[in-house]
TIVO-839733 format. One record per residue (C-alpha): residue in three letters; x, y, z. Coordinates in steps of 0.001 Angstrom, whole numbers, padded with zeros to 6 digits, always signed. Example, Ala and Ser with C-alpha at 12.3 -4.5 7.8 and 13.67 -1.06 7.14 Angstrom:
// residues 2
ala+012300-004500+007800 ser+013670-001060+007140 
END
This chain:
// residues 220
unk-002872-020440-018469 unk-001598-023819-019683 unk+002500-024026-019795 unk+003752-026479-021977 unk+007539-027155-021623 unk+009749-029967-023293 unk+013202-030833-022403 unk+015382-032312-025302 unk+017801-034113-023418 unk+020753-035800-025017 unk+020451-039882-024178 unk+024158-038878-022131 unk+022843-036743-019500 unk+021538-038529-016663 unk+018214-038590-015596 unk+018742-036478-012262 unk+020036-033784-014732 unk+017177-034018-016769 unk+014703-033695-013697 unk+016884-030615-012672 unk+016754-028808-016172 unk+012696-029454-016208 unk+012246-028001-012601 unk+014485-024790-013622 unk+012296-024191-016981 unk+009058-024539-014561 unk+010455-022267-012169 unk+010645-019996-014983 unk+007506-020111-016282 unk+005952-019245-012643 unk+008034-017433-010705 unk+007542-013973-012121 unk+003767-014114-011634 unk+004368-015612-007524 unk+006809-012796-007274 unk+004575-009981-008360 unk+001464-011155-006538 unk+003387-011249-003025 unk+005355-007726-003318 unk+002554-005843-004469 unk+002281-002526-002527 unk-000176-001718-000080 unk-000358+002159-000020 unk+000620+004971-002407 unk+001793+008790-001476 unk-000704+011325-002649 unk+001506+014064-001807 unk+004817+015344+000412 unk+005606+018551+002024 unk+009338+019118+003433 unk+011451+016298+004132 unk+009905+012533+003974 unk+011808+009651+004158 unk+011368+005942+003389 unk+012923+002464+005011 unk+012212+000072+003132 unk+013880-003083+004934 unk+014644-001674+008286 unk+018262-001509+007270 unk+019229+002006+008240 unk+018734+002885+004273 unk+016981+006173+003637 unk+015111+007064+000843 unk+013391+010198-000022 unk+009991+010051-000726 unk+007755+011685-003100 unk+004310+011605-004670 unk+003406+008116-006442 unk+006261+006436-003983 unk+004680+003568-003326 unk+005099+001535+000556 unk+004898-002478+000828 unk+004177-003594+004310 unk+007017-003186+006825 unk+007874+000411+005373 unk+008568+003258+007561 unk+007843+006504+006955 unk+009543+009329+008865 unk+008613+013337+008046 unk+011285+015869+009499 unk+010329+019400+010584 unk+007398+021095+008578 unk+006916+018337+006856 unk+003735+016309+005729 unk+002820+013242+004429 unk-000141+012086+002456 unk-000758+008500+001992 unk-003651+006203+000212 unk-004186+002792+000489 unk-004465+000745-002623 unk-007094-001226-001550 unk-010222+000814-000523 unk-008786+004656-001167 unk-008765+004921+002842 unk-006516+008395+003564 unk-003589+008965+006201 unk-001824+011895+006945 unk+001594+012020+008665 unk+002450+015116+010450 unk+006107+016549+011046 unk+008891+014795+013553 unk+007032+011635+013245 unk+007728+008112+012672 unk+005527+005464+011902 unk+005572+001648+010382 unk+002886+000542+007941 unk+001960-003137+008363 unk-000850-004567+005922 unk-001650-008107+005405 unk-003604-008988+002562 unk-006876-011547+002744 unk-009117-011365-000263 unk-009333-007960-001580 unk-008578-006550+001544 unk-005349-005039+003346 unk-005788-005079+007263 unk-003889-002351+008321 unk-002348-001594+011224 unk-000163+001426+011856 unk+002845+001239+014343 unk+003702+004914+015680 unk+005878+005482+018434 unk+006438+009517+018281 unk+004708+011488+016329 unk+000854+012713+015038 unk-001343+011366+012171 unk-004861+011990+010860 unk-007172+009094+009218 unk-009907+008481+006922 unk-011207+005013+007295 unk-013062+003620+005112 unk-016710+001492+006645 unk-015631-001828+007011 unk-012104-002137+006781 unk-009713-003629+009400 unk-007484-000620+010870 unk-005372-000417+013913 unk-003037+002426+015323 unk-000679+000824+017879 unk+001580+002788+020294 unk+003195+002340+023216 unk+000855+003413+025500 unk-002367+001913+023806 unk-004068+000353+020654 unk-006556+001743+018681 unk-009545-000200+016749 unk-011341+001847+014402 unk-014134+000708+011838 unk-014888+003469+009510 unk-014149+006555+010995 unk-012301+009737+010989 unk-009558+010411+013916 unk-006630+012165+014956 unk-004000+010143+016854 unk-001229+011306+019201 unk+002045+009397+021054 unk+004382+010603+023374 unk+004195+010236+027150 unk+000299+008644+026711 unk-001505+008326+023506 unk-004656+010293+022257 unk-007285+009932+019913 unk-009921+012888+018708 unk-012890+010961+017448 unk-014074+012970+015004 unk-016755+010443+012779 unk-017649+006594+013519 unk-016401+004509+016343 unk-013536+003860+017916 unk-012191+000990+020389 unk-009339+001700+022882 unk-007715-000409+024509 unk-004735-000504+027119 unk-003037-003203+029444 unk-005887-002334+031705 unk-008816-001782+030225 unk-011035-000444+027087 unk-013314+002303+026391 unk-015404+003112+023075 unk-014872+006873+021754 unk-017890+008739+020155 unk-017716+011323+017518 unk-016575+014541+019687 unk-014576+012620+022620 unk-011005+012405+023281 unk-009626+009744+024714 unk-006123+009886+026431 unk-004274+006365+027367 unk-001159+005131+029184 unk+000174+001731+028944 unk-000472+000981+033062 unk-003526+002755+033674 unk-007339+002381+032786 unk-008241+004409+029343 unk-010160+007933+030092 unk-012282+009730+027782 unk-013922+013078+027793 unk-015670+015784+025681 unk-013217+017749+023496 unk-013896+021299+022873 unk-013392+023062+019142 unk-010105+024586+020545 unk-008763+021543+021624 unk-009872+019880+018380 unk-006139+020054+015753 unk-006883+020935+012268 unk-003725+020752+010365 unk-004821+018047+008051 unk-008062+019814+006962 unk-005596+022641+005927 unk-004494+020744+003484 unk-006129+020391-000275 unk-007167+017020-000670 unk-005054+015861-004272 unk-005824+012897-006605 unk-003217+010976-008108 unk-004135+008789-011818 unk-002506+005053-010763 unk-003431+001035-010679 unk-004644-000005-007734 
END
């Protein structure tokens, strides 16, 4: 789009005022569109259950969430008892689940058309749908988690575990790394090497297949 401004400046005014009053209209013209482009949100809630709350900034300022809420990067999301959120990312429909008493931080950066994602939980348990090919990481205290199109449940508390449940998973900690299969657990702890192990169908959770997948009509 071609911007054509003129400034109609009285011979008086000087010609640093004249420079200043062009530079304001051209900030104008192309600041709402460099505005718009750099806060656009990452990730939409599907749905909430109970009591979900939103930080925005990181400011101590709680907001409560609901469904079509949408998150920029740096948002934090914290669900209080029986509570549930569902979440979608804007850029390639991949689903996360938050379960109750947990807190997480939602961290995209955008290259392209993609968001890399990475997920920042330091209490709490969350389910994911990845989609194939996108960049997604769940980081806790205890360990880091690569996953490339996959399904998974994650845990954090004293160590950090992941239920492979689809795809392929990469775990890593301060001492080592290990790839999960579809049907492994892995368990990890900051200090230690990262163990991994056949999970049985009891040990398996289910609390986010008990949930109705929803759709919600928006823009991505």
């Amino acid at each position: 789009m071609l911007f054509r401004i003129a400034c109609h400046i009285s011979p008086q005014k000087s010609r640093l005022k004249r420079l200043f009053a062009c530079l304001m209209l051209l900030l104008v013209a192309f600041a709402p569109p460099l505005l718009a482009q750099n806060e656009k949100d990452i990730a939409i809630f599907l749905k909430t259950v109970g009591q979900v709350q939103l930080n925005r900034n990181g400011n101590g300022q709680w907001y409560l969430a609901k469904r079509g809420s949408r998150l920029h990067s740096g948002n934090i999301v914290q669900t209080g008892d029986k509570s549930l959120a569902s979440i979608v990312f804007t850029d390639d429909k991949s689903l996360l689940k938050v379960r109750s008493k947990s807190r997480i931080t939602i961290n995209g950066r955008r290259e392209d058309e993609q968001i890399k994602k990475t997920i920042l939980m330091r209490l709490g348990e969350l389910w994911a749908k990845v989609t194939k090919g996108s960049f997604y990481r769940v980081e806790t205290p205890n360990g880091v988690a690569a996953v490339k199109g996959t399904q998974f449940y994650a845990f954090s508390g004293d160590t950090m575990r992941i239920f492979c449940t689809d795809g392929l998973i990469e775990g890593e900690t301060n001492r080592g790394k290990l790839l999960l299969y579809p049907g492994e657990v892995a368990e990890m702890r900051r200090d230690a090497p990262p163990t991994k192990r056949p999970f049985t169908a009891d040990e398996l959770p289910n609390w986010a297949a008990d949930e109705t997948e929803e759709t919600l009509e928006v823009e991505f």
